[in-house]
C-alpha positions in Angstrom: 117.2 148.1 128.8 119.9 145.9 126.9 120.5 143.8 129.8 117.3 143.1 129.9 116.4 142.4 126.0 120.3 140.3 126.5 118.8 138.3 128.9 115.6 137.7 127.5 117.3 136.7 124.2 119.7 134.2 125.9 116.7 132.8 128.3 115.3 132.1 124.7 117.9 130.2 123.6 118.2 128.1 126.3 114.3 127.3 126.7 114.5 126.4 122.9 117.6 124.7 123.0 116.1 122.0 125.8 112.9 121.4 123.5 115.7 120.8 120.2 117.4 117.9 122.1 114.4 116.7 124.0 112.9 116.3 120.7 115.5 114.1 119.1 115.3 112.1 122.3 113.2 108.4 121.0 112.6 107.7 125.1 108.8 108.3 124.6 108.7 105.1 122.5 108.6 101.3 123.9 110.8 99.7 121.8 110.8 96.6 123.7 107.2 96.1 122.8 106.6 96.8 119.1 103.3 96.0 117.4 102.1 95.5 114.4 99.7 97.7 112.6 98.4 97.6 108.8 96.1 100.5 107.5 95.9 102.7 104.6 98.3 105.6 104.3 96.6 109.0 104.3 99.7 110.9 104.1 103.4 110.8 104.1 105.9 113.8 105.4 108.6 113.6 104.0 110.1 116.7 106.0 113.2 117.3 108.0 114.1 117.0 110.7 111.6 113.1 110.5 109.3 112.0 108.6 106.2 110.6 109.3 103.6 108.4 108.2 99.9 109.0 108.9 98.0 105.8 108.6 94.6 104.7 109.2 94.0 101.5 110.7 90.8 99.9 111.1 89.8 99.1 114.9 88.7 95.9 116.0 85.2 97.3 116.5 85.2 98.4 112.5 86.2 102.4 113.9 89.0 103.7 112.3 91.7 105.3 114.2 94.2 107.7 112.9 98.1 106.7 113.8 100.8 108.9 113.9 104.5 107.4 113.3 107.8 109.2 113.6 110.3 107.9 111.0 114.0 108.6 110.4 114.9 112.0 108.5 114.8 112.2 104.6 118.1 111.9 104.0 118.6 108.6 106.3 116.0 107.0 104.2 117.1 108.4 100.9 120.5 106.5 102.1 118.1 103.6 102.1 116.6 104.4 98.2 113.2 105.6 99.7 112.0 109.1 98.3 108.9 111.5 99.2 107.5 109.1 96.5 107.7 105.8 98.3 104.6 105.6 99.8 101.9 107.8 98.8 97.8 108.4 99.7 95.6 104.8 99.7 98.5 102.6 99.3 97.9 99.6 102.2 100.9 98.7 104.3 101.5 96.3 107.1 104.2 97.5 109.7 105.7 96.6 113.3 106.6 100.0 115.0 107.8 101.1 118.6 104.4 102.3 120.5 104.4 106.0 122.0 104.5 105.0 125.9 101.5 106.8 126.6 99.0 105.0 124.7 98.2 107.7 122.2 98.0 106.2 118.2 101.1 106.7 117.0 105.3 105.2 117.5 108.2 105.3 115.3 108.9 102.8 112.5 112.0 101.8 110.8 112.6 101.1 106.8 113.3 97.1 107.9 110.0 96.7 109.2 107.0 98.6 106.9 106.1 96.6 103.6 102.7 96.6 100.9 99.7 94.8 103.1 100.2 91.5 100.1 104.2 91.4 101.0 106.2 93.2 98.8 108.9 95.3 100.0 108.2 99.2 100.0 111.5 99.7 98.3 113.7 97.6 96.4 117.3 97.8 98.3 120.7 98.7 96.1 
């Protein structure tokens, strides 16, 4: 019985341990074809291990859609003066982001590349 429960901890492990570095893994974005979104923040994570931004963005046909972008972890953008209070609810931004491969709404974005829909920058640097 403590082989067993042994070996059924350590298959665990190493079922979990695939998904941990799969997940850090940025392959499921094209990053050699970014677009450009702009759209009105609904929320923004500002959780370990990335954030994220949740932004609606209003479809050609008037429909909104909701996007869902993967950014760097807290403490890389703290590095970079942003805080959980950088962006918050209804504030209108304009960035270019890396598209999820698939075609689903959402991609990763970058600090260089998000800024207010009228052009000022998000964060003022050091």
């Amino acid at each position: 019985m403590r082989r067993q429960s042994l070996a059924f901890l350590i298959s665990g492990f190493l079922v979990g341990g695939d998904s941990a570095i799969a997940h850090h893994s940025f392959a499921m974005f094209d990053q050699d074809n970014p677009i450009e979104l702009a759209g009105v923040v609904q929320e923004f994570k500002f959780t370990s291990p990335h954030t994220f931004i949740i932004l609606q963005v209003k479809e050609p046909d008037g429909k909104l859609r909701t996007w869902s972008l993967e950014g760097q972890s807290p403490s890389a953008l703290v590095r970079d003066n942003w805080s959980s209070k950088a962006i918050t609810p209804g504030d209108e931004i304009r960035l270019t982001i890396s598209p999820l491969r698939s075609g689903a709404p959402g991609g990763a974005w970058t600090t260089n590349k998000i800024k207010y829909q009228d052009g000022r920058p998000i964060v003022v640097g050091h």
